[in-house]
N, C-alpha and C positions, 0 to 999 in steps of 0.2 A: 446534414449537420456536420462542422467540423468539429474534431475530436483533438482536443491540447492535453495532454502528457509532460506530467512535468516529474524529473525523476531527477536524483545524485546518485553517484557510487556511491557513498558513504552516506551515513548519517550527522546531520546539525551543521550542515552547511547554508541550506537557509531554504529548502527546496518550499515546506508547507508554510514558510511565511511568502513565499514568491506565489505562489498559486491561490492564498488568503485577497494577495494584493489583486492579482489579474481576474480573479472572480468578480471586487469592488471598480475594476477600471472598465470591464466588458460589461459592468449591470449582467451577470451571467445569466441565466434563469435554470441554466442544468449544471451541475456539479457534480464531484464523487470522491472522496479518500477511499483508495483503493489500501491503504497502507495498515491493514488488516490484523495487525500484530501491536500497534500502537496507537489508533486513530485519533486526533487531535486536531482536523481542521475545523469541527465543527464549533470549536473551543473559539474560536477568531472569525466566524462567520455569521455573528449574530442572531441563531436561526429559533424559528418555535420550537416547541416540543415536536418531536418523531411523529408524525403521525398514522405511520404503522410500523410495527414491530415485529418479526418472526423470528423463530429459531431455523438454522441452517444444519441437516443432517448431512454430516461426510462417509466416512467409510466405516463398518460397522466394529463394535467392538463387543467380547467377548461376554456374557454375564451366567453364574451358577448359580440355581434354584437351590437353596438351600435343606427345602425342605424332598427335594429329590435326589441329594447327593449322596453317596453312600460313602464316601471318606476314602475312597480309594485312592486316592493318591495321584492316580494316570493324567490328570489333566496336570498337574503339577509337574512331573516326570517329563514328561511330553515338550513342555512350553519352554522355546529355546531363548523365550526375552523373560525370563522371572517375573512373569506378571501372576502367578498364581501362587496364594499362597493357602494352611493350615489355619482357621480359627480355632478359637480358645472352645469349640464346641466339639471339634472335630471336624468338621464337614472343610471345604474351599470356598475361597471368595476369590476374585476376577481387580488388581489395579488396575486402576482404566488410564492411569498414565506409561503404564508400562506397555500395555497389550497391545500390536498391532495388528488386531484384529485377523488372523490368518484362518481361524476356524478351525485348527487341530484340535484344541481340546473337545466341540461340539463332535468332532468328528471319532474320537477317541474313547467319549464318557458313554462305561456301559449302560448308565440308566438313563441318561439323555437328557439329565442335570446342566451341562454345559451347551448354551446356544446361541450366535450369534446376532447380536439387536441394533437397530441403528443407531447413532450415536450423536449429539445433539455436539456439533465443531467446533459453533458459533451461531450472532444474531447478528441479523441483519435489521438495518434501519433507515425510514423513508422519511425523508423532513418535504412538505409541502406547505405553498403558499407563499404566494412573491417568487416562485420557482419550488424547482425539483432539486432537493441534496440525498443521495445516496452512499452509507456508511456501513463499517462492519464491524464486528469485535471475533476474533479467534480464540478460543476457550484454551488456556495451558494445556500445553502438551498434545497438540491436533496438530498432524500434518497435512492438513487440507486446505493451505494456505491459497493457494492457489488458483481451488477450485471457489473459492469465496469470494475472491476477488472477480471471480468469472461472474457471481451471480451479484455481486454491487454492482457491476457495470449494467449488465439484463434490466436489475432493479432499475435502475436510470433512463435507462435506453427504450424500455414499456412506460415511462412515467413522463416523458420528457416533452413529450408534443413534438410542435413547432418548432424548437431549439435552434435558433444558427448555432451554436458555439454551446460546447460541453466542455468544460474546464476540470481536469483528472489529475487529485493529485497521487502518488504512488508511491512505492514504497523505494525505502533505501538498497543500495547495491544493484546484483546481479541474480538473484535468486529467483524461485519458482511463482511467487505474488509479480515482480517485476516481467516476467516472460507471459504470466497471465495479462497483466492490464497494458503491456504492449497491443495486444490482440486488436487491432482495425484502427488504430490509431493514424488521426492525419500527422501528427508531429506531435515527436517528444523531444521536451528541451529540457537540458542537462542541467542545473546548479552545480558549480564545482567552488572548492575554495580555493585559495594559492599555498596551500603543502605538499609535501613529497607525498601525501597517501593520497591527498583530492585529486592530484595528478593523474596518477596511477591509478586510483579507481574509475577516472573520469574515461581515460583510454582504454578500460577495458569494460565499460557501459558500451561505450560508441563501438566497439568491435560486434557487442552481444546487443545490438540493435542494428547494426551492420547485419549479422547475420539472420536475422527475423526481419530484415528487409524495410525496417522503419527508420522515415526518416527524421533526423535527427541537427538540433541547433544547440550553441554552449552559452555561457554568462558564466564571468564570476562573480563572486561576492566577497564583501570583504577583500577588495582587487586590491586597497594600496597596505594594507598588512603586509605584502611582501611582492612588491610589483616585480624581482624579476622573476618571482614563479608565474605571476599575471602573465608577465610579456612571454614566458614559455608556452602555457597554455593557449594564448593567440597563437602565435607561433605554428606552433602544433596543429590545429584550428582550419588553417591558412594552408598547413601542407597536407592536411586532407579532404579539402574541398568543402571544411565544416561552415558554416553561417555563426560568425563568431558575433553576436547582438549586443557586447557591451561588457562595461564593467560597473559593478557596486560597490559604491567606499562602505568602510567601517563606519558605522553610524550610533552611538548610542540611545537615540532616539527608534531605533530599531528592537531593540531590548526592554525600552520604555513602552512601546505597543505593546509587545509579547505580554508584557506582566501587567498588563489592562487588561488584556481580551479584546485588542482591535486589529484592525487591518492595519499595513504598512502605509497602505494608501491614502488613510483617513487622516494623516499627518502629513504636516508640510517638514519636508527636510532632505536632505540632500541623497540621501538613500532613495527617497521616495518617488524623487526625480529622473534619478539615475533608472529605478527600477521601471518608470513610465514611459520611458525611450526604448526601453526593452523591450515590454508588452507590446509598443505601437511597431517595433518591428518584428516582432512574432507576427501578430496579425498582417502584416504584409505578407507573410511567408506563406499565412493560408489566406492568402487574396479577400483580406476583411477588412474594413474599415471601419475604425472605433476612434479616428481623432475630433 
């Protein structure tokens, strides 16, 4: 099965309507928002209800028995992230947005009030029927972005069957969710826009997939908003040996999908076209054919 990875340095450049669209143009049958923090492709993918659901334990966090606390203070004292504080009882109770979990206080509390529990990070969710979609949601304040992203992909990848083509969309930037759903990818292609920051984060995507050894193709969108950052971007492109697939005019009929809940694809318009030359030369790139 080949594995498409579709990622921006930034965010709202147009990365999860371009993966909405290439899901509708491959008939995909495996899917996955890896983008674990915000997830919204299932929003424009038409899909049934979840049909299975679970919660994702990350790393553990902190919790105090109340009714074995003695009010001493130690775990309090002790805890160098303020995550413990005095109730109006006297005893301690444990923020769970604070604590990262390090176990001092369990290791600290003489009566053995304080002890570490697993921590529920996020949910994971399986849409089946007419294919496989694999999603996640990250709980406030979990730094196990990452590790979630590890198991939407699993979730996929155990459900998928037969799959030629698995279509991933990911998350924005350069961070720990983006270095997890790199992880075995045939090709991740870039969405950038034509700004000094699409620029700039688009070059240092391509460097931090350079260095994780995956390869890597660009688009822009929004190309004639300011074509000589477009023509830079190729440019650039060109002097690194990148597989430059095209350009996407500004389209307001692109906005007009969004705020329906459709595909870009499921519209005739000039974007739509633009974005369809794209996809057919992606799948060239992983020796498929979908014209």
């Amino acid at each position: 099965m080949k594995k498409l990875l579709i990622l921006s340095g930034k965010g709202g450049t147009g990365k999860t309507t371009t993966a909405a669209a290439f899901i509708r143009f491959a008939n995909a049958r495996a899917a996955a928002d890896c983008d674990v923090d915000a997830p919204n492709l299932a929003l424009v993918t038409q899909l049934a209800p979840a049909a299975a659901e679970r919660d994702f334990h990350g790393s553990d966090k902190a919790r105090i028995d109340a009714g074995l606390c003695l009010g001493c203070g130690e775990c309090a004292r002790l805890c160098r992230f303020g995550a413990i504080s005095r109730t109006q009882e006297g005893k301690y109770a444990v923020d769970e947005l604070r604590c990262e979990g390090c176990g001092l206080c369990a290791e600290a509390c003489p009566a053995g009030a304080a002890r570490p529990e697993p921590d529920v990070a996020g949910r994971l969710r399986l849409f089946s029927g007419g294919g496989v979609f694999a999603d996640a949601q990250l709980r406030m304040g979990r730094g196990n972005s990452g590790k979630l992203v590890t198991e939407v992909k699993r979730e996929l990848y155990d459900n998928c069957g037969e799959a030629e083509l698995a279509v991933i969309d990911g998350s924005p930037g350069v961070g720990c969710p983006v270095m997890a759903s790199m992880n075995g990818v045939s090709l991740a292609l870039i969405v950038t826009e034509p700004s000094v920051s699409g620029l700039g984060d688009m070059q240092r995507l391509v460097r931090t997939a350079s260095m994780a050894r995956v390869r890597t193709a660009v688009c822009v969108n929004r190309a004639d908003v300011d074509m000589e950052l477009s023509g830079r971007i190729e440019s650039w492109c060109s002097e690194q040996g990148l597989p430059f697939l095209g350009r996407i005019p500004f389209d307001k009929n692109a906005q007009r999908a969004i705020n329906e809940g459709r595909s870009l694809a499921d519209i005739d318009c000039p974007a739509r076209t633009a974005l369809y030359g794209i996809f057919v030369r992606t799948m060239e790139l992983l020796n498929l054919n979908y014209t």
